[in-house]
C-alpha positions in Angstrom: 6.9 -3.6 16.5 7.8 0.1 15.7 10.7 1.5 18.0 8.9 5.0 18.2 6.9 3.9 20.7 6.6 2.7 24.3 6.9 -0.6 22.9 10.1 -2.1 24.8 8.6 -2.3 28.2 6.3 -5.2 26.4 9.4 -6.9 25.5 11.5 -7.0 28.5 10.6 -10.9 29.5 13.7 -12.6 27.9 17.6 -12.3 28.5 20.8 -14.1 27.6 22.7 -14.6 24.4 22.6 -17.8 22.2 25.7 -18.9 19.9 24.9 -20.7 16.8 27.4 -22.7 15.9 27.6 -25.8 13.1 24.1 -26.1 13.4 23.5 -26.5 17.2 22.8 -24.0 19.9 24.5 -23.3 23.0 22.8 -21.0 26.1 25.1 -18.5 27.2 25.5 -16.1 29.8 23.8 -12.4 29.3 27.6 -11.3 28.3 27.8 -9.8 24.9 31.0 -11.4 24.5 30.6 -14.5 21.9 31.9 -17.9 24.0 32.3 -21.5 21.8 33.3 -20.2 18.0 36.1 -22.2 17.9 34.5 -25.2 18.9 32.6 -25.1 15.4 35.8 -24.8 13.1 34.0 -21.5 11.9 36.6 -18.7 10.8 34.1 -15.7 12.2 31.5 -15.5 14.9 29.0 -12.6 14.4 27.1 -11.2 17.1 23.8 -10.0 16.2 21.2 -8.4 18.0 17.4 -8.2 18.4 15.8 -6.5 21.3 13.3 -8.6 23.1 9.9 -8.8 21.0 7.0 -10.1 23.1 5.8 -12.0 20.0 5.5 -15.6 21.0 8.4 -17.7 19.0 9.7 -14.6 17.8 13.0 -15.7 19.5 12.9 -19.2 18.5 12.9 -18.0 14.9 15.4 -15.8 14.7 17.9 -19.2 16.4 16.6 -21.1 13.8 17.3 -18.3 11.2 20.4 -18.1 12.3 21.0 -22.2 12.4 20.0 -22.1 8.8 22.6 -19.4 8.2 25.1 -21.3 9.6 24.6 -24.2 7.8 24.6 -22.4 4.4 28.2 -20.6 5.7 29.7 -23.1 8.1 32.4 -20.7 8.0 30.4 -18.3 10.3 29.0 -18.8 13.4 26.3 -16.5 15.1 25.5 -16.0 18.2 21.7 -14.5 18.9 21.6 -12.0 21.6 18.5 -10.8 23.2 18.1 -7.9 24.4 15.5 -6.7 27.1 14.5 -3.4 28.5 15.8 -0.1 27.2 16.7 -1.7 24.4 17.8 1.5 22.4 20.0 2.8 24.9 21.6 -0.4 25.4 22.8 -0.5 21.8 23.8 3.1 22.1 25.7 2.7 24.9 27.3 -0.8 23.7 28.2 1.1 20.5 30.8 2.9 21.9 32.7 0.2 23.2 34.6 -2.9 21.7 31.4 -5.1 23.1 29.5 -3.4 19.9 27.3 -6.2 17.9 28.3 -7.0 14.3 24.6 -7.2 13.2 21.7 -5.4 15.2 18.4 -4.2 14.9 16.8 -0.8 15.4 13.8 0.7 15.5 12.7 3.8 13.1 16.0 4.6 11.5 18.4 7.2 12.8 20.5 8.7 9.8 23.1 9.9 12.7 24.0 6.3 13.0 25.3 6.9 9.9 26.8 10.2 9.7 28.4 9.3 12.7 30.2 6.0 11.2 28.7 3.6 13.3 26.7 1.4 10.4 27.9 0.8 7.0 26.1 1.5 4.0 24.5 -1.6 2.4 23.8 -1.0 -1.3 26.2 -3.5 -2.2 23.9 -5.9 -0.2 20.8 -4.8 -1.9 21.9 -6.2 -5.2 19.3 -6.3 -8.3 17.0 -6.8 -5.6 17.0 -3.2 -4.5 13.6 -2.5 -7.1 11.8 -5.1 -5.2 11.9 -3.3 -2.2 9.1 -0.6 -1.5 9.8 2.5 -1.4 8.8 3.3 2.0 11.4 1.0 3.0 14.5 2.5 0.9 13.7 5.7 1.2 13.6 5.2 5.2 17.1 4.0 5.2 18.4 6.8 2.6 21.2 9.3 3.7 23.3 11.5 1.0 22.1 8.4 -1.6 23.4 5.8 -0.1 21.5 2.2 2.0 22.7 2.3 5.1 20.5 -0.6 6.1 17.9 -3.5 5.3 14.4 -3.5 6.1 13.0 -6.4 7.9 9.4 -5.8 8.6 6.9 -2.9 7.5 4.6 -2.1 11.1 1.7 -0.6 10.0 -0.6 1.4 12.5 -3.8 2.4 11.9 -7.4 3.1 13.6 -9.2 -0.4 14.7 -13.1 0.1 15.0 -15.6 -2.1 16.5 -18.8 -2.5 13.4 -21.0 -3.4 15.9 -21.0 -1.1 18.0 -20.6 2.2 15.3 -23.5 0.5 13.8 -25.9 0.4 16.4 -25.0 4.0 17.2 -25.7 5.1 13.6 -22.2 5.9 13.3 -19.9 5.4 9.8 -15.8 5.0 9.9 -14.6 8.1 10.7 -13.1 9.5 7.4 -12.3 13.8 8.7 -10.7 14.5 12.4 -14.3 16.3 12.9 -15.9 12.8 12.3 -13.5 10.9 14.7 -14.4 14.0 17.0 -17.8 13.1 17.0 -17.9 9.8 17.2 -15.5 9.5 19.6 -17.9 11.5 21.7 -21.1 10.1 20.6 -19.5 6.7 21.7 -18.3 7.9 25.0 -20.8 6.5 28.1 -20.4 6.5 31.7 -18.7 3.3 31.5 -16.6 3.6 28.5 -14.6 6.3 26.1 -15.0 6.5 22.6 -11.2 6.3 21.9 -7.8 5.2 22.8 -4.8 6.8 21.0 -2.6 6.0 24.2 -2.3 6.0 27.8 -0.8 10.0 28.1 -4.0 11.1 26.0 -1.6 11.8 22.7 0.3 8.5 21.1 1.2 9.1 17.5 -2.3 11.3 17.3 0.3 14.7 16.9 2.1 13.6 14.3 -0.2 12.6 12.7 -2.3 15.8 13.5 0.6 17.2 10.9 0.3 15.2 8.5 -3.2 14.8 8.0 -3.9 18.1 7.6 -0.8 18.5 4.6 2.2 20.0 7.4 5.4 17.4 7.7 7.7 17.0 10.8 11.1 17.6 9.2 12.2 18.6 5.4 14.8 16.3 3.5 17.6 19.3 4.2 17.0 18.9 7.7 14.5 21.9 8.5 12.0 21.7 10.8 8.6 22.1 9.5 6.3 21.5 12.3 6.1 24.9 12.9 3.2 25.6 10.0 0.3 26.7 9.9 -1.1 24.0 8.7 0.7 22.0 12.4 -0.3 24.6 14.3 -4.0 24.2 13.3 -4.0 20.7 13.9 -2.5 19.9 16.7 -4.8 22.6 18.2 -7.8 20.9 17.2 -6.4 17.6 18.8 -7.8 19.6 22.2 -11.4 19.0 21.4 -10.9 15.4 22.5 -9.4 16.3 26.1 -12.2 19.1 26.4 -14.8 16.4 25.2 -13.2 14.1 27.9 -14.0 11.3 25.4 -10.4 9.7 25.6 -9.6 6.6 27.6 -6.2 7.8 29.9 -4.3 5.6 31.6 -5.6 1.8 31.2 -3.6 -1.1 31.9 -1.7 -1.6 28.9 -0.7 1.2 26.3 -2.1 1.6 22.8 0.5 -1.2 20.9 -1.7 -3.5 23.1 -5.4 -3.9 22.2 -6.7 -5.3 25.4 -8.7 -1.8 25.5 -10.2 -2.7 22.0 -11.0 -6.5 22.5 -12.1 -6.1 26.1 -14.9 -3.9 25.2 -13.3 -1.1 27.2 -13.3 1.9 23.9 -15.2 1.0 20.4 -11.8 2.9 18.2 -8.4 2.2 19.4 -4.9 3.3 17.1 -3.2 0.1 17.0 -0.8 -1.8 15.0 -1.1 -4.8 12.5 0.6 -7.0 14.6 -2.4 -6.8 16.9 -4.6 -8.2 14.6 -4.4 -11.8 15.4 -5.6 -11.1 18.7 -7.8 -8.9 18.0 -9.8 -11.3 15.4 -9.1 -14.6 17.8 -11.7 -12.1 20.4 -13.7 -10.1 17.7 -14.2 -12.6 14.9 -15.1 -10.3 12.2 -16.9 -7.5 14.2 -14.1 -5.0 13.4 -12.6 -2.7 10.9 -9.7 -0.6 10.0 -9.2 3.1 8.9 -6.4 5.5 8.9 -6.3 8.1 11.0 -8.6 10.3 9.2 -8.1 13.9 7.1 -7.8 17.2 8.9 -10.1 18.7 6.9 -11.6 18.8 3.3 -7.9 18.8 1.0 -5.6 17.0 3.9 -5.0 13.0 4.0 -5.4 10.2 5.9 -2.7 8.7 7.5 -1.1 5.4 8.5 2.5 5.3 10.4 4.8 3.1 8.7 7.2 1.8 11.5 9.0 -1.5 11.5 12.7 -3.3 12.5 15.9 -2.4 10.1 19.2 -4.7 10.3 22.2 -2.8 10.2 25.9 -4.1 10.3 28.9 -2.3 12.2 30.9 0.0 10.6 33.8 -0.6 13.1 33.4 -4.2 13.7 36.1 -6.7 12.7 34.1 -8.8 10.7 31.8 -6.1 8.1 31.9 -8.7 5.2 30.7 -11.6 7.1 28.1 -9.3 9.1 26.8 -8.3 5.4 26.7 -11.4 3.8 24.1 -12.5 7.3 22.5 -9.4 6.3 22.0 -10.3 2.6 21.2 -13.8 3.3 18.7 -13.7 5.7 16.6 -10.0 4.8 17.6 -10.2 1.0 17.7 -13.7 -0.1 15.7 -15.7 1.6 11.8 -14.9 0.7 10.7 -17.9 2.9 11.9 -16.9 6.1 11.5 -13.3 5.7 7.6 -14.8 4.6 7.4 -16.2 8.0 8.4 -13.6 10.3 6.2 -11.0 8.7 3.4 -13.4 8.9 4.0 -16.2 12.1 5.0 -13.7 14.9 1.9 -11.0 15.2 1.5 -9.7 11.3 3.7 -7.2 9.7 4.0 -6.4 6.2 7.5 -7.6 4.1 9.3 -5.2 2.6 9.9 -6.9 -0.2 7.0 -6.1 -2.6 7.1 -9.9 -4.0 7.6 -11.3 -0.9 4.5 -9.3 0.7 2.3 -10.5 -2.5 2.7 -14.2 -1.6 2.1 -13.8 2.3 -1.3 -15.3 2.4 -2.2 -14.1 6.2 -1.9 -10.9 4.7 -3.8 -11.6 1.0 -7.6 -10.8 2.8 -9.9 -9.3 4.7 -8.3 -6.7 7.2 -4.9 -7.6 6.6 -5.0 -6.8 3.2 -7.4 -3.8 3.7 -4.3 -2.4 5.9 -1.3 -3.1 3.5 -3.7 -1.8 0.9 -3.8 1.6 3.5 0.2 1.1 4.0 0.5 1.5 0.0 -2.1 4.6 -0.1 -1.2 6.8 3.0 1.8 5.6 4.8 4.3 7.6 6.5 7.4 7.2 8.0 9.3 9.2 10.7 11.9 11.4 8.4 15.9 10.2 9.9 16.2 13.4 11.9 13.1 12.8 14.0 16.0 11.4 17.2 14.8 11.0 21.0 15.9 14.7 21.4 14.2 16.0 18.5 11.1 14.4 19.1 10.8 14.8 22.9 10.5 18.7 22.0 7.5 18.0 19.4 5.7 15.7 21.9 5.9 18.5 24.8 4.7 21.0 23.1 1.7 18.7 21.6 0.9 17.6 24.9 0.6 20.9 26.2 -1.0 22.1 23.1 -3.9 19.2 23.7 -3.5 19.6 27.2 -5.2 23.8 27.0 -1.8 24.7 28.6 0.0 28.0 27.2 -0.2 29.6 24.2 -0.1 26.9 21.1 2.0 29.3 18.9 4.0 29.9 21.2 4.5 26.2 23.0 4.9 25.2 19.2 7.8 27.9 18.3 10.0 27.2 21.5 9.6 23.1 19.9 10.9 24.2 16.7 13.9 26.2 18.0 14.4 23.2 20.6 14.3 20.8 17.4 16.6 22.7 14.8 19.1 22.9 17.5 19.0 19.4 17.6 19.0 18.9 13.8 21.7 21.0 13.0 24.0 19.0 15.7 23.0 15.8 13.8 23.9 17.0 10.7 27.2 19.2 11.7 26.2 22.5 11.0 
């Protein structure tokens, strides 16, 4: 359920907004505009947001998260808006106006959201239990030392693998980009590829290109550093799988989907932990997972840390009572936060002692993958906006796609980028 991704058109089957109020809930219109407060003797009614997640009963928890809330503080009402579509530029857009949620989600975290004004900064929230939060998830959420908001879920991609079939072809997990090479084209038939990364032929597989072979997309003082050597090289050798013709282009659902993987259609697709369920409901136990592998001798494997982060409204009229939601629901209460890492796809909590009592996470896969979260996962650095990465994604594309000179393609990305950068951060 990572935002970085092509993710919301999967999510787009659900509208409307839900008030919570005194325990009950009441179906509104598709106006952001809370309706029926007052009817619950509540002092404040929060609007908070979620975009639409295509996880079965994912929107039937969050109503009776927020029923439980409201129980808890029957001086605060919520109302649940869901959001389909475009979801990131409808909270953009709504930001700027006086319809602006008190409580929303977002995807990989955007430090400008901050340095523009538009969330708060959450420490205060956090509490003592700031230490029991991984630091993946509080240093994602960092700008100038300060929270600026709260993890909900950890979504961990990663490399699925059929055992089966890499068996039968004499083939072991790919553990060095040469290795996934081959195999991906020793697996590759007339009927089938070896590999899905997605359906434009790249998916995460450049940025991760950089950091598996030691480069990083942007420095903590806002620098682009995609521009190495070390980038360079890689996302280079990303064109031996177009020239190889060994990846699958253009199937019928994109790579956060593993329809490809359980249909038989590719024996390695990159694919989240939230696919797992379904992917063990068709495979049983004929699969594996493995990070996207090392560059070369001295690089690392990788494994992209995404996930959901609730932030509250800097400029909303009720910031205290949006925080205490916050601190209620993704600080305080372990059970809940328990069951929608676990009951909704499966996603990794945050919260380090909340993750070591999830039990759908404690074997097998699940825990092999929070186990590769812990050894190899990265996140997307705050700087890495729609603007900023659109110019990285070009270049790779053409870069993998044989078109133009790499170095070249690569420097025009990096000037594109910094340009970017330096308008985030006011320079």
């Amino acid at each position: 359920m990572s935002a970085r991704r092509p993710e919301l058109s999967r999510r787009g089957f659900l509208t409307g907004s839900l008030l919570v109020a005194a325990g009950s809930v009441l179906t509104t219109a598709c106006s952001t505009d809370p309706t029926g407060g007052s009817a619950s003797g509540a002092e404040t009614t929060l609007n908070v947001w979620y975009h639409a997640y295509g996880e079965a009963g994912t929107q039937q928890a969050v109503l009776r998260y927020a029923t439980a809330f409201t129980k808890a503080n029957p001086d605060i009402a919520v109302k649940v808006t869901w959001v389909p579509g475009d979801y990131a530029g409808k909270l953009n857009a709504t930001l700027l106006t006086d319809a602006a949620p008190d409580v929303f989600e977002i995807g990989d975290f955007s430090e400008g959201l901050a340095r523009r004004g538009q969330i708060a900064a959450l420490d205060d929230v956090y509490g003592s239990a700031r230490s029991d939060f991984n630091k993946n998830a509080v240093d994602a959420v960092g700008v100038d030392g300060k929270l600026y908001g709260v993890k909900m879920i950890d979504d961990v991609m990663m490399l699925y693998y059929r055992k089966s079939v890499l068996a039968k072809a004499g083939i072991a997990p790919p553990t060095t980009f040469d290795e996934l090479v081959t195999a991906a084209k020793a697996l590759t038939t007339k009927k089938s590829k070896g590999l899905f990364v997605g359906n434009d032929g790249l998916g995460d597989s450049a940025t991760l290109a950089v950091f598996s072979n030691g480069g990083d997309l942007v420095t903590p003082d806002g620098k682009v550093a995609f521009g190495s050597a070390q980038a360079l090289e890689a996302l280079t050798g990303l064109k031996r799988l177009r020239d190889d013709k060994s990846l699958l282009l253009g199937f019928t659902t994109d790579w956060w989907d593993p329809a490809a993987f359980t249909q038989g259609v590719v024996p390695m697709q990159w694919s989240g932990l939230w696919a797992m369920p379904a992917v063990a409901a068709a495979l049983g136990d004929d699969f594996g997972v493995v990070p996207w592998p090392a560059f070369k001798a001295g690089g690392a494997p990788v494994v992209r840390v995404g996930g959901w982060t609730s932030c509250v409204n800097a400029k909303g009229r009720n910031v205290a009572a949006a925080k205490r939601f916050v601190q209620w629901l993704w600080v305080e209460q372990a059970d809940l936060q328990r069951d929608f890492a676990e009951s909704y796809g499966f996603h990794v909590p945050p919260r380090t002692s909340v993750a070591a009592t999830a039990k759908k996470l404690s074997d097998g896969p699940a825990k092999e993958t929070v186990g590769l979260a812990q050894q190899h996962g990265r996140h997307y650095p705050g700087t890495w906006d729609t603007a900023v990465s659109s110019a990285f994604n070009a270049a790779a594309a053409k870069i993998a796609g044989g078109e133009g000179d790499p170095a070249a393609l690569l420097a025009d990305a990096v000037r594109k980028a910094q340009s970017e950068i330096d308008k985030q951060l006011g320079r």
